[in-house]
C-alpha positions as CSV (number, residue, x, y, z in Angstrom):
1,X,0.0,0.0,0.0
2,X,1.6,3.1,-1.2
3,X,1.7,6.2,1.7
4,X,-1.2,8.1,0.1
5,X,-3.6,4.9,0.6
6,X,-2.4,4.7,4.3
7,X,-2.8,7.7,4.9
8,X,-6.6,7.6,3.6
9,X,-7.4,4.3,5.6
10,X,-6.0,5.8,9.0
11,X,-8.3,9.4,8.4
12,X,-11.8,7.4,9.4
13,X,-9.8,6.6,12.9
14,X,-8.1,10.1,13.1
15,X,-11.8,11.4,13.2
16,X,-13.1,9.1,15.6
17,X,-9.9,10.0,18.1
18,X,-10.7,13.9,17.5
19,X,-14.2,13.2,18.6
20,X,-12.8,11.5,21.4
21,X,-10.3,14.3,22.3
22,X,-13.2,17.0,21.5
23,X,-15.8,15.2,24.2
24,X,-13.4,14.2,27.0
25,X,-12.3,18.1,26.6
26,X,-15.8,19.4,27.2
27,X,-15.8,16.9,29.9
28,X,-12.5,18.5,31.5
29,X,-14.5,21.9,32.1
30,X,-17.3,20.0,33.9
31,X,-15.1,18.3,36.0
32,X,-13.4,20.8,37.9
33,X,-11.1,20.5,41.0
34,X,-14.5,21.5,42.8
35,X,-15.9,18.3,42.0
36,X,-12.9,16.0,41.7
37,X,-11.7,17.1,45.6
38,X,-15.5,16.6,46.8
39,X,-15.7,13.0,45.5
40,X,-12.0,12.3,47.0
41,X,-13.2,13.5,50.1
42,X,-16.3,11.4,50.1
43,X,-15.1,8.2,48.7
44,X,-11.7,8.2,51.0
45,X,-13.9,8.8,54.0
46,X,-16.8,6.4,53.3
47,X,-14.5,3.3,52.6
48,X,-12.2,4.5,56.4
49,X,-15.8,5.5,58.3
50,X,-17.3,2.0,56.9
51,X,-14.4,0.3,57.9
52,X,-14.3,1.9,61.6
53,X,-18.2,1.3,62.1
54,X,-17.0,-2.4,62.0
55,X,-14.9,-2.5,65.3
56,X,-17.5,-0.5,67.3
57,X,-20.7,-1.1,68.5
58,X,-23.1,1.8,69.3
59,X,-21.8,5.2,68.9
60,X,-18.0,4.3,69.9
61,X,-17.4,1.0,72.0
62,X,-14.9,-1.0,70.4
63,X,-16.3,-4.7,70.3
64,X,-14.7,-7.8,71.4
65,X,-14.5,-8.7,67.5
66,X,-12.0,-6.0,67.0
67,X,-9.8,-6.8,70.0
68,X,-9.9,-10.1,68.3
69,X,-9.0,-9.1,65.3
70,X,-5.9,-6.8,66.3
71,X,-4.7,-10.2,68.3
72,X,-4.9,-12.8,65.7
73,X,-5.0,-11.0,62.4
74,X,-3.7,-7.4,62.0
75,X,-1.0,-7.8,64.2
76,X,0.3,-4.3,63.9
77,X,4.2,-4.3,66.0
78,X,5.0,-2.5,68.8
79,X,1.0,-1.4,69.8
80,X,-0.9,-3.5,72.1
81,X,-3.6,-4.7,70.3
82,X,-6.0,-2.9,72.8
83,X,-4.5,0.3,71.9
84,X,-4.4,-0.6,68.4
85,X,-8.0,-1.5,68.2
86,X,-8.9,1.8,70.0
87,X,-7.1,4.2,67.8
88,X,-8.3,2.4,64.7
89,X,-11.5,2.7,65.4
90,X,-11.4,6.2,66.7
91,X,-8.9,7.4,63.6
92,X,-11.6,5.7,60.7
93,X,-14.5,7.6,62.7
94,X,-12.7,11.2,63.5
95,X,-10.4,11.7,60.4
96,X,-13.1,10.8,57.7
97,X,-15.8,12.9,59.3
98,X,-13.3,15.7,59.1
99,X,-12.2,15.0,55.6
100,X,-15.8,15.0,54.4
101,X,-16.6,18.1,55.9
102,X,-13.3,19.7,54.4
103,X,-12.0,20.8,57.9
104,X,-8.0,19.9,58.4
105,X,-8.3,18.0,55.0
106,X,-4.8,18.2,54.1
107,X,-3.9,16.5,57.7
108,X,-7.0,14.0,57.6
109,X,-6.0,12.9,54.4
110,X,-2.3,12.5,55.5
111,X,-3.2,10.3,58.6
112,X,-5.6,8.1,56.6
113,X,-2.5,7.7,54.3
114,X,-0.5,6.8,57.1
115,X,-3.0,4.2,58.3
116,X,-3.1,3.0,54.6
117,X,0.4,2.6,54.7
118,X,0.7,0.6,58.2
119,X,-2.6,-1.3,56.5
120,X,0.1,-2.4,53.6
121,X,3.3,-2.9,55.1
122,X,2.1,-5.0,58.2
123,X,-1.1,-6.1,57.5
124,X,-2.4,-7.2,54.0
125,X,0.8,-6.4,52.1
126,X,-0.8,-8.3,48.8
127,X,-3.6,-5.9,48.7
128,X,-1.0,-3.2,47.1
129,X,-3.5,-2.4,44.3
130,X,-6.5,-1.4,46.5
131,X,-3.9,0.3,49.0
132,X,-2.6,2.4,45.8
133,X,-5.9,3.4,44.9
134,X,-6.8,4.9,49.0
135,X,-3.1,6.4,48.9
136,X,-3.4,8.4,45.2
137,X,-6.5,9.8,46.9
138,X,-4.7,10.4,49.6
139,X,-2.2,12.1,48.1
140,X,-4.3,14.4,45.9
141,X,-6.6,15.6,49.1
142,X,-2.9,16.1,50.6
143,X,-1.9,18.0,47.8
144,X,-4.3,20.2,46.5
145,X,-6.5,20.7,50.0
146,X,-10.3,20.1,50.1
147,X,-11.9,22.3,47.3
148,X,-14.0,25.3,47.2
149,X,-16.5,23.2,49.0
150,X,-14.1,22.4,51.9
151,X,-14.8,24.4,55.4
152,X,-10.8,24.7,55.3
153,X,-11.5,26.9,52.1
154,X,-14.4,28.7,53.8
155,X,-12.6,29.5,56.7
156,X,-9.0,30.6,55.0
157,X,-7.4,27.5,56.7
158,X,-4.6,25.9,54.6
């Protein structure tokens, strides 16, 4: 096939991949850092405050399951597993609440990344792929701050 012919049969799929381009760049201008740090916020702190709910029991008595589970499973070094279980639980209720209301997001989201990272190192190390996923959102609430929705932004905190 001479270069003119080529270049003919690759034209249909240059079109379609402007189309593409043109659409996700209409798309860009809706999604705005507004957006994009309000859905960080609320997916970071639903999958920590879901995971805290299921050590406690009422509005913040750590069950018997989750002292159990700090013995046998998590094993996290040099914390008591009673201590563990406690801050845990308290950390995955406080620090999302905090991060969803956009007050202290920057430091919420850099505590939940350090429980994410004790999470990966000592406790489920071959769950790196989910782990990466909680830390990139981690890092971008770290990074750019909570939004124009964020109390942080409300009240001039940085």
């Amino acid at each position: 096939m001479n270069q003119t012919a080529a270049s003919l049969a690759s034209a249909p799929r240059m079109g379609i991949l402007d189309s593409w381009n043109r659409l996700a760049e209409r798309l860009s201008g809706w999604v705005s850092d507004l957006l994009l740090a309000l859905c960080a916020r609320l997916a970071l702190g639903a999958i920590f405050f879901q995971s805290g709910r299921t050590k406690v029991e009422g509005f913040l008595t750590v069950t018997e399951g989750a002292y159990t589970l700090f013995r046998e499973e998590y094993k996290v070094p040099l914390v008591p597993p009673e201590l563990a279980a406690h801050l845990a639980a308290y950390a995955e209720h406080f620090l999302p609440l905090l991060l969803v209301l956009g007050l202290f997001t920057r430091l919420s989201a850099l505590g939940l990344l350090g429980m994410t990272a004790v999470i990966q190192v000592f406790v489920y190390p071959d769950a790196w792929p989910t782990h990466l996923t909680w830390a990139s959102v981690a890092l971008y609430i770290a990074g750019r701050g909570g939004g124009p929705l964020a109390l942080d932004h409300a009240l001039r905190i940085r």
